[in-house]
C-alpha positions as CSV (number, residue, x, y, z in Angstrom):
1,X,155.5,93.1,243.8
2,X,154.7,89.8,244.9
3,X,155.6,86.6,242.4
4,X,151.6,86.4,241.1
5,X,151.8,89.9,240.1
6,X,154.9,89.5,238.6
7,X,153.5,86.7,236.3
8,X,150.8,88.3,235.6
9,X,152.8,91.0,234.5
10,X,154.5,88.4,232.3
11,X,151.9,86.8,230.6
12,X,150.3,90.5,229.5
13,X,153.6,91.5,228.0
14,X,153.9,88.0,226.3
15,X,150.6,88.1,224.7
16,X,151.4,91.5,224.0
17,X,155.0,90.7,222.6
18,X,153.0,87.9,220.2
19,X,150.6,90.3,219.0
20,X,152.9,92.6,218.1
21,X,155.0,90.0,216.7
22,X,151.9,88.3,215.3
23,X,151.1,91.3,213.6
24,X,154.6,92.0,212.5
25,X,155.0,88.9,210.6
26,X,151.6,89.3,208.7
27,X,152.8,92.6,207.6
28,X,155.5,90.8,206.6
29,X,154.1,88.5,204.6
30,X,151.7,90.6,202.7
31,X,154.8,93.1,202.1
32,X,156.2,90.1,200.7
33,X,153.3,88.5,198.6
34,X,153.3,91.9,197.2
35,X,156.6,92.4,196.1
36,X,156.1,88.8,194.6
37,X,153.6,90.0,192.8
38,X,154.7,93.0,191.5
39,X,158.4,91.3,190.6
40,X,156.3,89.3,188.5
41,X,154.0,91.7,187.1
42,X,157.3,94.1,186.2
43,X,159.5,90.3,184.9
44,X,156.5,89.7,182.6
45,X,156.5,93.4,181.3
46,X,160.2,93.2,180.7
47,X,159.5,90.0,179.1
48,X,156.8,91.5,176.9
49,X,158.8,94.5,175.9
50,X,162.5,92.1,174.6
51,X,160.4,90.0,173.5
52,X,158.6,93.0,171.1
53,X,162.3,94.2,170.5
54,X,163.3,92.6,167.2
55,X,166.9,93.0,167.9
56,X,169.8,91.0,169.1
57,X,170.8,90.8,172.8
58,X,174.0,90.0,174.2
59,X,175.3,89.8,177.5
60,X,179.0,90.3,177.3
61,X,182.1,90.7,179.5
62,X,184.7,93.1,179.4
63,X,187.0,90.3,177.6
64,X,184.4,89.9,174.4
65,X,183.3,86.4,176.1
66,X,179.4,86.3,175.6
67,X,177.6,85.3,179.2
68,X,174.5,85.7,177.1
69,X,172.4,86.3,174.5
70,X,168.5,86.6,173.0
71,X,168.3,85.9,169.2
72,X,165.3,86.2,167.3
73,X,164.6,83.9,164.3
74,X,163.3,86.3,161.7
75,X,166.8,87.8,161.7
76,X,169.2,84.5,161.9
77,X,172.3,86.5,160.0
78,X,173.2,89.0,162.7
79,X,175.6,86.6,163.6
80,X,177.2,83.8,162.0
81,X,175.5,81.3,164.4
82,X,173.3,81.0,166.8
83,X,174.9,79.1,169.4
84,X,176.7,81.6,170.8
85,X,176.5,81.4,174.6
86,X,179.9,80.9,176.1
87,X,182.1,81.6,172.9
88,X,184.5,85.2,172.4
89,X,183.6,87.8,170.2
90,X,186.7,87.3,168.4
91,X,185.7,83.9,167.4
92,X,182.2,85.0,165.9
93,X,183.0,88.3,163.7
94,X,185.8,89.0,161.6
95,X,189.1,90.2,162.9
96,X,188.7,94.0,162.3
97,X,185.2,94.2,163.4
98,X,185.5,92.4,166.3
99,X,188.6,94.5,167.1
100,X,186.9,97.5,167.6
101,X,183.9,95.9,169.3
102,X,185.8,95.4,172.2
103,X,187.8,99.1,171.8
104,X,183.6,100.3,172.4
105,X,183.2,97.8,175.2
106,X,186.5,99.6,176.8
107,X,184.9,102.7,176.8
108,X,181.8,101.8,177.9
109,X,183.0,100.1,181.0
110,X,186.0,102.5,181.4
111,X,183.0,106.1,180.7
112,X,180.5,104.4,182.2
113,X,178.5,106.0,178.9
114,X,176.4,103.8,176.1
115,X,178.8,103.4,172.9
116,X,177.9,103.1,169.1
117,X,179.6,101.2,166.6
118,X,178.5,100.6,162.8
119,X,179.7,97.7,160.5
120,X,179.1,95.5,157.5
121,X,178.8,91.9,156.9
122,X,178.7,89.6,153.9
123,X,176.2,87.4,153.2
124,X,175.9,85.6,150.1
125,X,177.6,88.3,148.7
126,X,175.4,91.0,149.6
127,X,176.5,93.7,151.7
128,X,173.8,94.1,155.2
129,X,174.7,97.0,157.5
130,X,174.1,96.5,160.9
131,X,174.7,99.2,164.4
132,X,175.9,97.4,167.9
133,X,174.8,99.7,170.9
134,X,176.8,98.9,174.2
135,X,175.3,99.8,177.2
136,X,177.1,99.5,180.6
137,X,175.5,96.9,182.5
138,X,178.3,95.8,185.4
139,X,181.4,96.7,186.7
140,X,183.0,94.4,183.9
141,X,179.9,93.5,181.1
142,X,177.9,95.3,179.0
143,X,174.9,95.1,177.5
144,X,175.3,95.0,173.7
145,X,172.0,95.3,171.3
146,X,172.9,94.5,167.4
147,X,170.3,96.1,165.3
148,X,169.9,95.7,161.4
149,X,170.5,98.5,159.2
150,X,170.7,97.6,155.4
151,X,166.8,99.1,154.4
152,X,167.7,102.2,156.0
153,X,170.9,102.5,154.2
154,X,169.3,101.5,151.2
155,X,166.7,103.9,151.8
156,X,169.4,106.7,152.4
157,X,171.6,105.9,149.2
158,X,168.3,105.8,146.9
159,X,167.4,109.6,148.1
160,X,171.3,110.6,147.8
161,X,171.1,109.2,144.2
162,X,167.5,110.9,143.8
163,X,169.1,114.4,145.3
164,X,171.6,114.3,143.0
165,X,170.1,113.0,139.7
166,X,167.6,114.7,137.4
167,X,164.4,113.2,137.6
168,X,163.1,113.6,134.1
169,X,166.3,112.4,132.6
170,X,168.4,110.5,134.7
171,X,171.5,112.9,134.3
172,X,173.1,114.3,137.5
173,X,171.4,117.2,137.8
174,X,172.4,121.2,138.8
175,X,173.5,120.3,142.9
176,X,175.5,117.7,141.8
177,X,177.3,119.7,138.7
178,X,177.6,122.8,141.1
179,X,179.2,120.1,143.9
180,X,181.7,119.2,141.2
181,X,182.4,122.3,140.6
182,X,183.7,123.5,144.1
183,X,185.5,120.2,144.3
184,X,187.6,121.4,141.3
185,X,188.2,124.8,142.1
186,X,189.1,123.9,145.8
187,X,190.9,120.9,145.1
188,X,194.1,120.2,142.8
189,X,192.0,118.2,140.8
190,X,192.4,118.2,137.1
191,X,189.7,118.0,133.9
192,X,190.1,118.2,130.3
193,X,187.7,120.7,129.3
194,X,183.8,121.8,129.3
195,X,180.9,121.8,126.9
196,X,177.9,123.2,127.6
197,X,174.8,122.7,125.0
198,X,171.3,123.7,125.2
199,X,167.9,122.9,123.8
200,X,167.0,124.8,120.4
201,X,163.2,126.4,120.4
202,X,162.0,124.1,124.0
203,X,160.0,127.4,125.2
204,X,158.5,127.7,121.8
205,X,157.3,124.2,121.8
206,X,156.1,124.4,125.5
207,X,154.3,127.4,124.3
208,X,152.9,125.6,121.0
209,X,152.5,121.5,121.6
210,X,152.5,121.9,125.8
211,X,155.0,120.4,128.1
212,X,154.6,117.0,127.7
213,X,156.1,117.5,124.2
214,X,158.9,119.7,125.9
215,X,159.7,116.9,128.5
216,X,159.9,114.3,125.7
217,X,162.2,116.7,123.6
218,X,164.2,117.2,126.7
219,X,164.6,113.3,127.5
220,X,165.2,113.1,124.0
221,X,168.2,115.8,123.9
222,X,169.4,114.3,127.1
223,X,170.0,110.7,125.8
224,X,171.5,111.8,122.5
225,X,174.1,114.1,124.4
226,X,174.7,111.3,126.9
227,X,175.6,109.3,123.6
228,X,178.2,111.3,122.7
229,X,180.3,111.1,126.1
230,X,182.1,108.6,127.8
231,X,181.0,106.7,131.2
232,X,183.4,108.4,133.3
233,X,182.5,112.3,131.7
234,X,180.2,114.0,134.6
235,X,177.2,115.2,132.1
236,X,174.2,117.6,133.9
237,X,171.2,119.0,133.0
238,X,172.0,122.5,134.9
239,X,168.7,124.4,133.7
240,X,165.3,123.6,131.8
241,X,167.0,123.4,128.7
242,X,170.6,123.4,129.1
243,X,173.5,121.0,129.7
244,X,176.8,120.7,130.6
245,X,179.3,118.4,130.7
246,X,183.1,118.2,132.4
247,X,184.8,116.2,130.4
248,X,187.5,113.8,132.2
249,X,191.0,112.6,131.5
250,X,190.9,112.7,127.4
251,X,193.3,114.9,124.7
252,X,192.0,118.6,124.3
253,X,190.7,117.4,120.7
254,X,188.4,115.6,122.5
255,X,186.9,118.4,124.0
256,X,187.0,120.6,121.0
257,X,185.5,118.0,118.5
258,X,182.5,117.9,121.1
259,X,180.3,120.2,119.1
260,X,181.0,118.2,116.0
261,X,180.0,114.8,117.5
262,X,177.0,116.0,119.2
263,X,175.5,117.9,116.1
264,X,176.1,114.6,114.1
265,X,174.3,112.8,116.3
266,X,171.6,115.1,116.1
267,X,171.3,115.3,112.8
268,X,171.2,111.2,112.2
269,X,168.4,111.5,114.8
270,X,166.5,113.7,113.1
271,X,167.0,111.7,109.8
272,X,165.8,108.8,111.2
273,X,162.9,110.1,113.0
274,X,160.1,111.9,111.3
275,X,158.5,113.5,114.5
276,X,159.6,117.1,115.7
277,X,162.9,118.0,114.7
278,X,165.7,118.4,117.5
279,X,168.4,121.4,117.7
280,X,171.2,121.8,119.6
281,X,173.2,124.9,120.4
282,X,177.3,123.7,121.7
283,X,180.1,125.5,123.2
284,X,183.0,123.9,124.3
285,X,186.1,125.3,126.4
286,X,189.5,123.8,127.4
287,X,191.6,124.9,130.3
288,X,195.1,126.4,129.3
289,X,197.8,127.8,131.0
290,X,196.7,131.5,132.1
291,X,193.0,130.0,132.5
292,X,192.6,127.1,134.5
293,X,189.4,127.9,136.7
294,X,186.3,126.2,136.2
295,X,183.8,129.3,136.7
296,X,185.7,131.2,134.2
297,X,185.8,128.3,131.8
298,X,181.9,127.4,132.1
299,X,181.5,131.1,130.9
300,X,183.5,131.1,127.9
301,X,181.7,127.7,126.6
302,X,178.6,129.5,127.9
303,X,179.3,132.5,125.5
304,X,180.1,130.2,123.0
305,X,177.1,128.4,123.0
306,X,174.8,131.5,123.4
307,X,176.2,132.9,120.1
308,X,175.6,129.3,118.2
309,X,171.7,129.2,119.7
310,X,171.3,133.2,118.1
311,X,172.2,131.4,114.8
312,X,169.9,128.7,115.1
313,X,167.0,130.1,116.9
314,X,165.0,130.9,113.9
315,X,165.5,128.4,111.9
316,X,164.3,125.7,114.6
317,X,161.2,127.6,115.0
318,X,160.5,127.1,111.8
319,X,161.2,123.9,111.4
320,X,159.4,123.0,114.2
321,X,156.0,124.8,112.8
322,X,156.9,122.5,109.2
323,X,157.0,119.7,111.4
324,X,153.9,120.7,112.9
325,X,151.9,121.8,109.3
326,X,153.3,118.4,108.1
327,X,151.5,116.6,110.7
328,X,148.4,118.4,110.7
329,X,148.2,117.6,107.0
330,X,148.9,113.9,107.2
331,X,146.2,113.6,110.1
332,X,143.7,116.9,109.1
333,X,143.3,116.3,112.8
334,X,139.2,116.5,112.7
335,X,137.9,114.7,109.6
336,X,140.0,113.6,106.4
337,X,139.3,116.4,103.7
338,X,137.9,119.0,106.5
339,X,140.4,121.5,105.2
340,X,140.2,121.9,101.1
341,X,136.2,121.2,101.7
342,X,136.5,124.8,103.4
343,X,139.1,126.4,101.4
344,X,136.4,125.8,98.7
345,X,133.7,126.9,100.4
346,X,135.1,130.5,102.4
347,X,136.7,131.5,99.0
348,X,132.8,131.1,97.2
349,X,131.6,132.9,100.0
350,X,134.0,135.6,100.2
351,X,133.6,136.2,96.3
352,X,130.0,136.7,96.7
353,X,130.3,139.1,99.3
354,X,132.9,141.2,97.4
355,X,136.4,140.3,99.6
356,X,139.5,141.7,97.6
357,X,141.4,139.0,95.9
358,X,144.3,139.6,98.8
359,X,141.7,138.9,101.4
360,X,140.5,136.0,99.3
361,X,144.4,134.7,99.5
362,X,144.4,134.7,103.1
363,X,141.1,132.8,103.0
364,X,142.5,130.1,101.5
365,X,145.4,129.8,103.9
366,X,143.1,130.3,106.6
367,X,140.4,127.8,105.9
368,X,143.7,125.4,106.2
369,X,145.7,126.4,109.1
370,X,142.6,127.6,111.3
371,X,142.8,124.6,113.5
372,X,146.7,124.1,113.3
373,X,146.6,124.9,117.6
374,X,144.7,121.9,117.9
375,X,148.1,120.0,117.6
376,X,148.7,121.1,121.1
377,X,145.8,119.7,122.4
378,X,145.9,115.7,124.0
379,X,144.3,113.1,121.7
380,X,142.1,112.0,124.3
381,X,140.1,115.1,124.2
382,X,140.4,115.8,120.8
383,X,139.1,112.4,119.1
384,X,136.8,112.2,122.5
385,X,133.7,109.8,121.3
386,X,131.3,111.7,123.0
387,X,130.6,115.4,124.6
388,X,133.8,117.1,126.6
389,X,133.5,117.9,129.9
390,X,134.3,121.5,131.6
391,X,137.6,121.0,132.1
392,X,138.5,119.1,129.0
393,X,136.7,121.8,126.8
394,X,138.7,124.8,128.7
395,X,141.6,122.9,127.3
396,X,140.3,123.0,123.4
397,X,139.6,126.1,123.6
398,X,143.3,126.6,124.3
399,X,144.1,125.8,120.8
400,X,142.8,129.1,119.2
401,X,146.3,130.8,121.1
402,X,148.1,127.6,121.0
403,X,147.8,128.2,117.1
404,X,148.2,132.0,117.1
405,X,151.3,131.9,118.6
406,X,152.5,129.3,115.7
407,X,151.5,131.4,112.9
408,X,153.2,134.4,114.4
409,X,156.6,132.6,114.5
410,X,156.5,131.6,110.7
411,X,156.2,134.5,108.3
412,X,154.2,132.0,105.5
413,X,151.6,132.0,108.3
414,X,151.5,135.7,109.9
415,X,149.3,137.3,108.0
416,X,146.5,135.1,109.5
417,X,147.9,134.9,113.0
418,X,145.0,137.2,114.4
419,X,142.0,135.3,112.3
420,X,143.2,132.3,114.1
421,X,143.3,134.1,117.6
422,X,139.8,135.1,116.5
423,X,138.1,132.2,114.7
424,X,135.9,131.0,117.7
425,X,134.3,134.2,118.5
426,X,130.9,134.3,118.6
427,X,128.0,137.3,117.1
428,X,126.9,138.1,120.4
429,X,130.2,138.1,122.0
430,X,129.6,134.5,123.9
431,X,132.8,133.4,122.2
432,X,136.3,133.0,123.0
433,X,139.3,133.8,123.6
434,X,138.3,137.8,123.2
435,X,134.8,137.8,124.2
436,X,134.0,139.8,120.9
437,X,131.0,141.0,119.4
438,X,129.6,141.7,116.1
439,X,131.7,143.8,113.3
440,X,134.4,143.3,115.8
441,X,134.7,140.3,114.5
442,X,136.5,140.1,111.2
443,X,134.6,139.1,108.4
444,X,137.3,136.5,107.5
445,X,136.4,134.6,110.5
446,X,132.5,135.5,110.2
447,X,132.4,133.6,107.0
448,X,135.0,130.7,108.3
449,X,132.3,130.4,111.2
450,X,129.3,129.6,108.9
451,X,131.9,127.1,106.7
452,X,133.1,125.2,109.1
453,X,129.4,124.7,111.0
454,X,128.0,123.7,107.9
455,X,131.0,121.4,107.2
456,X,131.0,119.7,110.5
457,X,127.6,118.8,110.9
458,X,127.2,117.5,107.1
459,X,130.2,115.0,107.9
460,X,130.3,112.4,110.2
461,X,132.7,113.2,113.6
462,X,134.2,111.5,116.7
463,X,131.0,112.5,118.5
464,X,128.3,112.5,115.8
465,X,126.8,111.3,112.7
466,X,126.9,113.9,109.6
467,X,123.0,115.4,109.0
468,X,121.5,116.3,105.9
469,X,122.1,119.2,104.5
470,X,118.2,120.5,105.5
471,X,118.9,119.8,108.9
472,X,122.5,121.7,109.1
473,X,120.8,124.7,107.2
474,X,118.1,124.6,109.8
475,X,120.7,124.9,112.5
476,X,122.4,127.5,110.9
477,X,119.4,130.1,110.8
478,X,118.4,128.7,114.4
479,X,121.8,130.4,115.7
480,X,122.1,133.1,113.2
481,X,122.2,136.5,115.6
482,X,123.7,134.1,118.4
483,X,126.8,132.3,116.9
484,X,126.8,133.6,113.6
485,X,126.4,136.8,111.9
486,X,122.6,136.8,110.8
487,X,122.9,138.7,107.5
488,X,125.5,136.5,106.2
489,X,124.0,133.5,107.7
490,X,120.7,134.0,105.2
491,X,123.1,134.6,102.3
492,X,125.3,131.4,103.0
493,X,121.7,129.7,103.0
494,X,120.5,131.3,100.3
495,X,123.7,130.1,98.0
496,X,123.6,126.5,99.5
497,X,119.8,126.2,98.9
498,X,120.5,127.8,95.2
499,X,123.8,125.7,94.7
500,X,125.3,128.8,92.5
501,X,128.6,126.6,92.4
502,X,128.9,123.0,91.7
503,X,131.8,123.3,94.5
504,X,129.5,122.6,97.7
């Protein structure tokens, strides 16, 4: 090859060798323009994301000396100070705490694995729980994020107290009692005794005034028993109406006075309280030396009890219903004089009509006690100024068995029990609570029917002015057939037109 082929030969491979080097170097640099770019793109993600964390960041080696660290001013107690780049762990947290920092920094380094660690600081003299995650970040540092955690265990101590309190009263409630219980019969631990008590008549008075007159009987109950016990006694509400208490560290008379000091304390209530009366059944037991177990205990106090509430079952039912006559009579619970205005007018009526003078007794009680139910019904819909609506009159007509169920527990009152189950049926059987019709409708309640109308629209009401007596008449026959029995809906206008009696 001669020497100007050989160059040539050169120069082609050189440009070559620069375009391929050319080329090279501007893959190169685009390669690294990217990477730039996307180094910067991920550093200002990372950026983004700490900077959303709102937790402290520390850098740390192996030795507790912090390389460094990201505090965040909304949370300035996580550490004493901030300044913290360059000092030991040891100089920063107390003695113990930091101790067993660095034990988790050990084992994070040594495992190679992210450690947890819990603690608690003062500040101000509130307690603030915080959690220190270590992650391995180095052959000899860690990564260590402090997070606060004093709402959440706030959070979990208010639902522990909630899970283990009764929610009406504030006693502990059945899980807790039943907790103690295992504790003492798996444990050596020792108690003085037990007393178990329960509410007198509360299913009666459920039944009769509804349940928010139970629940205020049973708050009421609750706080007088509470009363009665020492701070460190464990007292329960273990059912809807019964208690129990474990009684701690006293002299078996303690124990076995119980039933004494908690039907005193009953009965000053009810002395100084004129509203329904409260009763109390109590049985109390005390361990001895051939019974020490609590679940045998709890049933002996139990047996106790059960035979005291046989005793007073009946006579808290009845003086529930005086306490309930007594307030219907103070309050008549419609209009002032509603009841003796019928008592004279049924009584006329039934006379006229030829009732026996038996029949004519029960009148009078009737005419009285007709509405007595109506104590179980809220104020707000029975003084309502105006007309109810559909749900609040399905709720008065509740009083016509709210009241039968009353005069059935008393026996002054059980001869009219099923008049005042009855006294809102209608003549053509649009009525209620039976849906009867016609003669099946006792006369009692036919004539009470007419009465009371005529009585209600010729007095002035929550919802109405009284009319004249034309007007109420008027009504009267306009219903007759409908409401009211039509034959003795002429003679009940026929007397009032005539005035036979002065009593009207």
């Amino acid at each position: 090859m001669s020497f100007d082929q050989l160059k040539t030969v050169f120069v082609v491979v050189g440009f070559a060798m620069l375009f391929v080097c050319g080329g090279f170097l501007y893959y190169c640099k685009k390669r690294t323009l990217k990477l730039i770019t996307d180094w910067r793109r991920i550093k200002a993600r990372n950026s983004a994301l700490l900077r959303s964390v709102r937790d402290l960041l520390l850098i740390v080696s192996r030795k507790g000396g912090i390389m460094d660290f990201r505090n965040i001013s909304d949370h300035p107690n996580y550490l004493p100070t901030t300044d913290l780049a360059g000092r030991m762990i040891v100089e920063i947290l107390p003695d113990k705490i930091a101790r067993n920092l660095l034990h988790y920094i050990d084992r994070a380094v040594d495992n190679h694995s992210i450690q947890r660690y819990e603690y608690r600081l003062d500040h101000n003299g509130n307690e603030a729980h915080y959690e220190a995650q270590i992650i391995p970040s180095g052959k000899n540092e860690v990564l260590i994020i402090i997070r606060g955690l004093t709402e959440r265990k706030q959070m979990e101590e208010a639902w522990e107290f909630l899970s283990l309190r009764d929610s009406l009263t504030g006693l502990h409630n059945r899980r807790y009692f039943e907790r103690e219980i295992l504790r003492l019969n798996t444990t050596s631990a020792s108690f003085s005794g037990i007393v178990v008590c329960d509410i007198d008549g509360l299913k009666f008075i459920n039944d009769t005034l509804g349940h928010p007159a139970g629940d205020d009987l049973i708050k009421t109950v609750a706080h007088l028993i509470r009363s009665c016990f020492r701070s460190i006694d464990v007292v329960a509400r273990i059912g809807g109406d019964e208690f129990a208490v474990i009684v701690c560290d006293a002299e078996p008379e303690v124990v076995a006075h119980a039933s004494a000091r908690i039907n005193k304390t009953v009965a000053e209530h009810n002395k100084a309280n004129n509203n329904l009366p409260v009763s109390v059944s109590v049985g109390w037991s005390i361990p001895t030396e051939t019974s020490r177990k609590f679940d045998a205990l709890f049933m002996e106090a139990d047996g106790l009890m059960y035979r005291e509430k046989l005793r007073n079952s009946e006579w808290q039912k009845k003086a529930v219903v005086e306490a309930i006559i007594a307030a219907l009579e103070v309050r008549d619970y419609i209009t002032e004089g509603h009841g003796e205005r019928l008592k004279d007018i049924v009584v006329w009526m039934a006379q006229k009509v030829g009732l026996s003078e038996a029949s004519c007794r029960n009148l009078r009680l009737f005419s009285k006690f007709h509405d007595i139910g109506k104590v179980g019904i809220p104020d707000a819909i029975l003084f309502k100024p105006a007309k109810l609506l559909p749900e609040e009159y399905s709720i008065m007509q509740q009083h016509c068995e709210i009241g039968y169920r009353i005069a059935q527990a008393v026996p002054e009152l059980m001869p009219i029990a099923e008049l005042i189950l009855r006294h809102h049926e209608w003549w053509n059987g649009g009525g209620y609570p039976l849906k009867l019709q016609g003669e099946e409708i006792p006369v009692e309640c036919r004539i009470l029917a007419l009465a009371d109308a005529y009585d209600a629209m010729t007095n002035d009401r929550p919802y109405h002015k009284a009319m004249s007596y034309e007007e109420a008449l008027q009504e009267l026959r306009r219903n007759a057939g409908k409401q009211f029995d039509p034959v003795l809906t002429e003679l009940f206008i026929a007397l009032i037109v005539n005035q036979v009696d002065p009593v009207i």
